[in-house]
C-alpha positions in Angstrom: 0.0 0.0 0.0 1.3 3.5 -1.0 1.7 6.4 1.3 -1.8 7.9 0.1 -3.6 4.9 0.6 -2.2 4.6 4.4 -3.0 8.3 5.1 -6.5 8.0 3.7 -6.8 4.6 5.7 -5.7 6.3 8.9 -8.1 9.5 8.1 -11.1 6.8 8.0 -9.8 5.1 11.0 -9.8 8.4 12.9 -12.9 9.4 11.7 -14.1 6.1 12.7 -13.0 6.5 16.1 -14.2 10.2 15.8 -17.8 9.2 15.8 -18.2 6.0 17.3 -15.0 5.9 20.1 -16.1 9.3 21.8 -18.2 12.1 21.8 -18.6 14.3 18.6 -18.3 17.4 20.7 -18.1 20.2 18.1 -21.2 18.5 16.3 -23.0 17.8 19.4 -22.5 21.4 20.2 -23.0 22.9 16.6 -26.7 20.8 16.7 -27.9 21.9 20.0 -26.9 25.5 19.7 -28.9 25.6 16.0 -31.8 24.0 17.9 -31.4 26.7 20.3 -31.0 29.4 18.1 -34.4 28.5 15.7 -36.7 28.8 18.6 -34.9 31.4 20.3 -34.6 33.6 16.8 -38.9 33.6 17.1 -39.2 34.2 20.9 -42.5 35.8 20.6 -44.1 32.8 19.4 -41.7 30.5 21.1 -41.3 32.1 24.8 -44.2 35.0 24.5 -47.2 32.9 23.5 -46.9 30.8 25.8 -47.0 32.8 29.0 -49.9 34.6 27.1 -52.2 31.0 26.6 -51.3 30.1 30.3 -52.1 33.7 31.4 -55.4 33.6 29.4 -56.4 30.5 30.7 -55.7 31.0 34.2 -58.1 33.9 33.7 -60.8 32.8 32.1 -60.8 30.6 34.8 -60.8 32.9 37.5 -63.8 34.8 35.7 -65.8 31.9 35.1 -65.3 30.0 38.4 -65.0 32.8 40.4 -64.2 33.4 44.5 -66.7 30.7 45.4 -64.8 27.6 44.2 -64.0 25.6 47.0 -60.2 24.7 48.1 -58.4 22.0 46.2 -56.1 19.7 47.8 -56.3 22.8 50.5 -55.4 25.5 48.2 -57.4 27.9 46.1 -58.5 26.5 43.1 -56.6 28.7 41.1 -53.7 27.9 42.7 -53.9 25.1 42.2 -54.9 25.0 38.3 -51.4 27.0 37.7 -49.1 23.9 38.3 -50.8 21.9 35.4 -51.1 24.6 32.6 -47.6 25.1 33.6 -46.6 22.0 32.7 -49.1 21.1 29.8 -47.6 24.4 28.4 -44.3 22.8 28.8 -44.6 19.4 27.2 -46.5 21.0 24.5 -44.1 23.0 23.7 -40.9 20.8 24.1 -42.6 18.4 21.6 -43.6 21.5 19.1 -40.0 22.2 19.3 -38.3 18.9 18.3 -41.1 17.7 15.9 -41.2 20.8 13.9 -37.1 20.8 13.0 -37.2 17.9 11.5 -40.3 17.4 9.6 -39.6 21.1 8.1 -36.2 19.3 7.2 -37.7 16.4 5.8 -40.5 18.5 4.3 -38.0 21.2 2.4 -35.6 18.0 1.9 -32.9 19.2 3.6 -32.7 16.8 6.4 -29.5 15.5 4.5 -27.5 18.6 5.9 -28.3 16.7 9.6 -27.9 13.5 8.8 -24.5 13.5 6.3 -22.2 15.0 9.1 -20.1 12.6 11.5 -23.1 12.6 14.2 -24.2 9.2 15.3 -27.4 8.4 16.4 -27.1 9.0 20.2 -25.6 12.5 19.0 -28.9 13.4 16.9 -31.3 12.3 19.6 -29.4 14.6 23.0 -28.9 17.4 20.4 -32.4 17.7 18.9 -33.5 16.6 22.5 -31.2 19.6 23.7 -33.5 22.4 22.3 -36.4 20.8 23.2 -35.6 20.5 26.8 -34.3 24.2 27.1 -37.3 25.4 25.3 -39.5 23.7 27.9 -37.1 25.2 30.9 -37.7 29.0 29.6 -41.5 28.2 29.1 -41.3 27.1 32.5 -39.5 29.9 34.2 -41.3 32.6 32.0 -44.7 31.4 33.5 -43.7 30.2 37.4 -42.1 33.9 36.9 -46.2 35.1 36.1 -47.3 32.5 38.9 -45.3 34.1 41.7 -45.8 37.8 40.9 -49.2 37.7 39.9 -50.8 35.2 41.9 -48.4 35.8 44.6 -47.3 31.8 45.0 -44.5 29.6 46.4 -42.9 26.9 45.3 -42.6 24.2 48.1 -40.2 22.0 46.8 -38.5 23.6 43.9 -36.2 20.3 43.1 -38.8 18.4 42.7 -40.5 21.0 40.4 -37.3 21.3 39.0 -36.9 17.2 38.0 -40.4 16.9 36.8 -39.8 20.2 34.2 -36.6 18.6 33.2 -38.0 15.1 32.7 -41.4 16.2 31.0 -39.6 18.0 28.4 -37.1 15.5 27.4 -40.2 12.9 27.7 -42.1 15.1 25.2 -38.8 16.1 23.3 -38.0 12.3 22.5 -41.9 11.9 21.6 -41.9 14.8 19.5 -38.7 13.0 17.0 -40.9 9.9 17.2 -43.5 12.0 15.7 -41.7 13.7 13.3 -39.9 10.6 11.8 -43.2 9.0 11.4 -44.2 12.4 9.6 -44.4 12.7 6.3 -46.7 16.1 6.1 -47.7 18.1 7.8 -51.7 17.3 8.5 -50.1 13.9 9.7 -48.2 15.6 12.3 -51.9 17.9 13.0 -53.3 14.9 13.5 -50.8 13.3 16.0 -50.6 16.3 17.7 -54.3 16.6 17.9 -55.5 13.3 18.6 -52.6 11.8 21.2 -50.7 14.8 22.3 -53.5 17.6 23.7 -55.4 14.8 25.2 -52.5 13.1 26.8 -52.3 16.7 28.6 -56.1 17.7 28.8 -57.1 14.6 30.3 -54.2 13.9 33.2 -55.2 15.9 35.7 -54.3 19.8 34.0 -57.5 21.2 35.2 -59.3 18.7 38.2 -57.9 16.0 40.8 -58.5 12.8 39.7 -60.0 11.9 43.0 -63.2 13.3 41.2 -62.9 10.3 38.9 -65.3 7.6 39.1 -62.6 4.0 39.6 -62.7 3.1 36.3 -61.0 6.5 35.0 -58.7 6.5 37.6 -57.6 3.2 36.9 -56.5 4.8 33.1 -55.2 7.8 33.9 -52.2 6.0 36.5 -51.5 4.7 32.8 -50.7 7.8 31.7 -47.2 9.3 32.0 -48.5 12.8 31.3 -50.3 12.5 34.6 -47.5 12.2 36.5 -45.4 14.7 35.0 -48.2 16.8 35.9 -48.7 15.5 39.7 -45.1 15.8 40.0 -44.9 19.7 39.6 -48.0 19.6 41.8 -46.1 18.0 44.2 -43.7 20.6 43.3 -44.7 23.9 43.4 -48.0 23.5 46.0 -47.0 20.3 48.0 -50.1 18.2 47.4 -50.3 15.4 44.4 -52.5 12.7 43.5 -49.9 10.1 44.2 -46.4 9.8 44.9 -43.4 12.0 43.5 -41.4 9.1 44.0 -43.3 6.8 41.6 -44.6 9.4 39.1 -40.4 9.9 39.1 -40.3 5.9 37.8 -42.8 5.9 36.1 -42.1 9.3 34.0 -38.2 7.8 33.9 -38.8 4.3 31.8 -41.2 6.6 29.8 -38.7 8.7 28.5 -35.8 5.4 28.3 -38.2 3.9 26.6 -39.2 6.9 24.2 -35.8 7.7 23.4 -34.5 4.0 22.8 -36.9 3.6 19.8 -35.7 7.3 18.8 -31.8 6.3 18.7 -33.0 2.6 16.7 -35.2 5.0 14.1 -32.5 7.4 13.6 -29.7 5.3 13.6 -31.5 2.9 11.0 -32.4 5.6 8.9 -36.1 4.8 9.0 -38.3 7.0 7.3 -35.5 9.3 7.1 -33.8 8.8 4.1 -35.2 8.6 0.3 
């Protein structure tokens, strides 16, 4: 073997290493501070709108219900409504985030500019997973910010508030790629969104306890991760839940291993990916 053929041996070797022997760091990096930068260059659709929903709906509430609500889980009703918009706000928009990049990729068919650099698989998942999860954590801040200086509230145990926040946007970060490399078109992803995504968050607990559900419900809605992820900031910011940080913290934990396992085998199998 010549000297050119050794050099471009060794150059594939170190490239080989490169992706699979360690971390991709510059690329890793270069992903997750695009991802960033896409929701962060439209803040007032990304960051704005939503403390604007969660501020509308916690006072349409307050008109409609009114002073005469009863306590919930001994706080005011309002109060404690603000823990699950918070966090349906969140998820919603941690999976917006991560869905959206790559089906506009795949739509204007340049997904190839993601997928042709030395990233492996695990690399595409934290990085897209990356500006998801910080998306979530400013929605988060932006409207606990609202929540305290408006409605004048605490937050009892702000690690656990802290965990489920964290853990609901990666959960719904991973679930959003799953979504997205399923995607074709966009009414596909409308209809995902629509028809498993809102009422996963509408129907876990957002706006009631679930002690008002007769057994049956009950029974489904422990089957639902969303719920905990919800209880869990409950648990967080008021110091009442449903059920048990500890098991919502399980529960909400294989969720999201799971999630992102199929994630990494769909992205590092190409599937549905490439033409």
């Amino acid at each position: 073997m010549d000297a050119t053929g050794i050099r471009n041996g060794q150059g594939a070797a170190a490239m080989g290493v490169r992706r699979f022997g360690r971390v991709n760091w510059l690329g890793l990096y270069t992903l997750t501070a695009r991802e960033i930068q896409r929701f962060m260059a439209v803040w007032t659709q990304t960051l704005a709108a939503p403390l604007a929903t969660a501020a509308l709906f916690l006072g349409v509430f307050a008109l409609a219900i009114g002073p005469d609500r009863g306590a919930v889980m001994g706080v005011p009703f309002i109060q404690f409504l603000a823990p699950g918009i918070l966090m349906m706000t969140v998820i919603q928009n941690a999976f917006a985030n991560t869905s959206s990049s790559i089906l506009i990729s795949k739509v204007q068919g340049n997904i190839v500019d993601t997928l042709m650099p030395p990233l492996s698989a695990a690399e595409l998942l934290i990085g897209y997973m990356a500006g998801g999860v910080a998306r979530g954590l400013l929605v988060a801040l932006t409207i606990g910010a609202l929540m305290i200086l408006v409605l004048g509230m605490g937050v009892a145990h702000p690690l656990w508030a802290l965990a489920f926040v964290l853990l609901g946007s990666a959960f719904l970060s991973a679930l959003g790629i799953v979504a997205a490399v399923f995607a074709n078109k966009f009414d596909q992803m409308a209809a995902i969104t629509n028809f498993i995504v809102t009422p996963l968050s509408f129907l876990s607990g957002t706006f009631y306890s679930i002690e008002r559900l007769p057994p049956a419900m009950q029974t489904i809605t422990h089957f639902n991760p969303v719920f905990y992820l919800i209880d869990g900031v409950r648990h967080g910011i008021i110091g009442q839940s449903d059920s048990s940080p500890w098991q919502g913290l399980a529960v909400c934990s294989a969720s999201t291993a799971a999630v992102m396992a199929l994630c990494w085998y769909w992205l590092r199998t190409g599937y549905r990916m490439k033409a």
